[in-house]
BAFI-3210 file (N, C-alpha, C; in Angstrom, 3 decimals, decimal comma, padded with zeros to 6 digits):
// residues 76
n [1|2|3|4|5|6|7|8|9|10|11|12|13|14|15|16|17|18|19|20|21|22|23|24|25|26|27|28|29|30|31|32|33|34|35|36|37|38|39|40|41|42|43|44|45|46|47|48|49|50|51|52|53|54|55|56|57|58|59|60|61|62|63|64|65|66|67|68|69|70|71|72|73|74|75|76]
n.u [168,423|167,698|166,247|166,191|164,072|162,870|163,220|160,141|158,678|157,297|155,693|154,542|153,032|153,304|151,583|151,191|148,754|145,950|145,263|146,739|149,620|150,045|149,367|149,483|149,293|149,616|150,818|149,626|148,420|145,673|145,682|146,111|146,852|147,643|149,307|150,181|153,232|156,130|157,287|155,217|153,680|155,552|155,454|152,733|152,259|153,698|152,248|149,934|150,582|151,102|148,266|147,574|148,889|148,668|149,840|153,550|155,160|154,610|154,574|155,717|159,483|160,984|160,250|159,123|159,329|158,083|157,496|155,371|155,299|153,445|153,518|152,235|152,710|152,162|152,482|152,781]
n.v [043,545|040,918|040,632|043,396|045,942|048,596|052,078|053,969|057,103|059,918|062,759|066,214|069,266|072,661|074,914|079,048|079,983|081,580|083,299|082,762|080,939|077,699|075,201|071,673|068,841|065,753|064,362|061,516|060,713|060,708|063,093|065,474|068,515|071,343|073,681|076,454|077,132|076,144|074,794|073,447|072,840|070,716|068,781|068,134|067,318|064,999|063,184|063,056|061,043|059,060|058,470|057,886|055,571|052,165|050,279|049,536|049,122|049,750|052,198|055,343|056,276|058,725|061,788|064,064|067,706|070,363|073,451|075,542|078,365|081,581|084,410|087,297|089,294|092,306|094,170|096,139]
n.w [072,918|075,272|078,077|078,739|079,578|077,681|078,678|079,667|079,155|079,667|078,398|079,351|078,181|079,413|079,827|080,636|083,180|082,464|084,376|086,258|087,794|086,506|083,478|082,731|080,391|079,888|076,892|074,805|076,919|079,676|081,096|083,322|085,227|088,053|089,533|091,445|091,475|090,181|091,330|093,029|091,025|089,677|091,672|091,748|089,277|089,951|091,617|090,264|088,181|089,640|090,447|088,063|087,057|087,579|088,098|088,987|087,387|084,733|084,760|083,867|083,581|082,887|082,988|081,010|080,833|078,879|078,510|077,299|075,393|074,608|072,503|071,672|068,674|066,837|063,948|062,601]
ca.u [168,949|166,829|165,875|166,299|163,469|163,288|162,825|159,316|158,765|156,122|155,766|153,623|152,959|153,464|151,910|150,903|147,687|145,528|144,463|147,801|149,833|150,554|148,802|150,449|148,914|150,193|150,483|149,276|147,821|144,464|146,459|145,631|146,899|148,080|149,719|150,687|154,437|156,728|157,531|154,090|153,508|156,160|155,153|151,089|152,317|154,171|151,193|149,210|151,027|151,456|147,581|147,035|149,549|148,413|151,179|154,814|156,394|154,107|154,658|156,821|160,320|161,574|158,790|159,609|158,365|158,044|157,375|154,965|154,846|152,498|153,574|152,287|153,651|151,448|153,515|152,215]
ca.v [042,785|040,173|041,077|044,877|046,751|050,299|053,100|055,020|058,285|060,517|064,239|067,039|070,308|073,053|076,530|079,751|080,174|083,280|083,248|082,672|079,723|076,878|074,485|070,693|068,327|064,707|063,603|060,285|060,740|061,825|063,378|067,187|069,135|072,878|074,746|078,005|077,833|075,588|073,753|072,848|071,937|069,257|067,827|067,758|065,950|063,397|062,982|062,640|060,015|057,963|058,152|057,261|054,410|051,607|049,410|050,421|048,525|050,824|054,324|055,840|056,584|059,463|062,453|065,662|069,196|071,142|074,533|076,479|080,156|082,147|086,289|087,867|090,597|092,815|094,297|097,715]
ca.w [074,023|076,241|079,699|079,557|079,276|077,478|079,572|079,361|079,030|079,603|078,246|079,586|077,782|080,112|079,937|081,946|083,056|082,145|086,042|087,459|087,846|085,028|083,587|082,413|079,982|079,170|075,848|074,684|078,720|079,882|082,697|083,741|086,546|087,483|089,935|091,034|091,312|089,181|092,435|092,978|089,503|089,672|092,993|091,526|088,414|090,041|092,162|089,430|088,139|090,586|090,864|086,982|086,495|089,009|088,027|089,213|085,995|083,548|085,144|083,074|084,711|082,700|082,723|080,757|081,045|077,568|078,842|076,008|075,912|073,381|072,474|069,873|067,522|066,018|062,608|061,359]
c.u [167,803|166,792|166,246|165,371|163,609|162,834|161,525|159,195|157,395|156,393|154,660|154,017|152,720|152,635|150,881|149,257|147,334|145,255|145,630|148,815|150,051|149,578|149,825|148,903|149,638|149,993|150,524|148,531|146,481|145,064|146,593|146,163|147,419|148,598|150,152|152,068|154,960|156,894|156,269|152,991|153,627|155,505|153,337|151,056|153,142|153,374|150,131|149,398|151,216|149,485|146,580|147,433|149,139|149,459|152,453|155,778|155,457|154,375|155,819|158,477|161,042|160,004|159,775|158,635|158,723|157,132|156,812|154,765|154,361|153,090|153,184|152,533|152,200|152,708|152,232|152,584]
c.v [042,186|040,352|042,591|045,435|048,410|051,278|053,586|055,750|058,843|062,206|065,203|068,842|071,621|074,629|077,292|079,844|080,891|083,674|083,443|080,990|079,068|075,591|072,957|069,312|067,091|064,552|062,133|059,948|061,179|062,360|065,082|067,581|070,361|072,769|075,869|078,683|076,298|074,169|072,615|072,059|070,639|068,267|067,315|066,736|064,192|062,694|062,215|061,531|058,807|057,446|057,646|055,900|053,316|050,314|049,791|050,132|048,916|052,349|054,572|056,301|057,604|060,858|064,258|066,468|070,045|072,324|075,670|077,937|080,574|084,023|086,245|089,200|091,417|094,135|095,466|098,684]
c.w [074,821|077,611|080,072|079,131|079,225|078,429|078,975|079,707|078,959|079,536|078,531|079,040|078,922|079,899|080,774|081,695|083,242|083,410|086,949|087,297|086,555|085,301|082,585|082,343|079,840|077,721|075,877|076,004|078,863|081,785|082,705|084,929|086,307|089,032|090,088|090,763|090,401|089,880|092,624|091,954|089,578|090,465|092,869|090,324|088,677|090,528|091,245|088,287|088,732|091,084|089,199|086,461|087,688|088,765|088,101|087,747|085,067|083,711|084,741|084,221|084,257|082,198|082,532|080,278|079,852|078,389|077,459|076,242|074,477|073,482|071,284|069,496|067,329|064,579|061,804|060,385]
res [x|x|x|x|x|x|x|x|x|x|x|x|x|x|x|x|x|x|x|x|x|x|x|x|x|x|x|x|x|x|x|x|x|x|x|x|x|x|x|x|x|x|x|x|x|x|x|x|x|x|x|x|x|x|x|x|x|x|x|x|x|x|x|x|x|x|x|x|x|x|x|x|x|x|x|x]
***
């Protein structure tokens, strides 16, 4: 269709940090940030968005949180 542009999307890898707190990667992004609660996460990556995209019609408008967690087994 002519004159609608697709939505973009931006995904950040989410996980805990050995220290405390979480840490949140972009993909395809060089975009880094952390906080300590989940809340503060969000509110540092939108931040951090808003201070990587300097054009309002490139900044992605749908931004999802993939939440990674690591356990391991040990099997004796």
């Amino acid at each position: 269709m002519k004159g609608i542009k697709p939505m973009k999307e931006i995904i950040f890898l989410i996980e805990d940090d050995p220290e405390g707190g979480y840490n949140a990667q972009a993909l395809g992004y060089s975009i880094f940030t952390e906080g300590e609660t989940t809340e503060e996460l969000k509110a540092n990556i939108m931040d951090a968005i808003g201070c990587h995209f300097d054009n309002v019609d490139e900044t992605p408008k749908i931004i999802r949180l993939h939440y990674v967690r690591e356990d391991t087994l040990i099997y004796a």
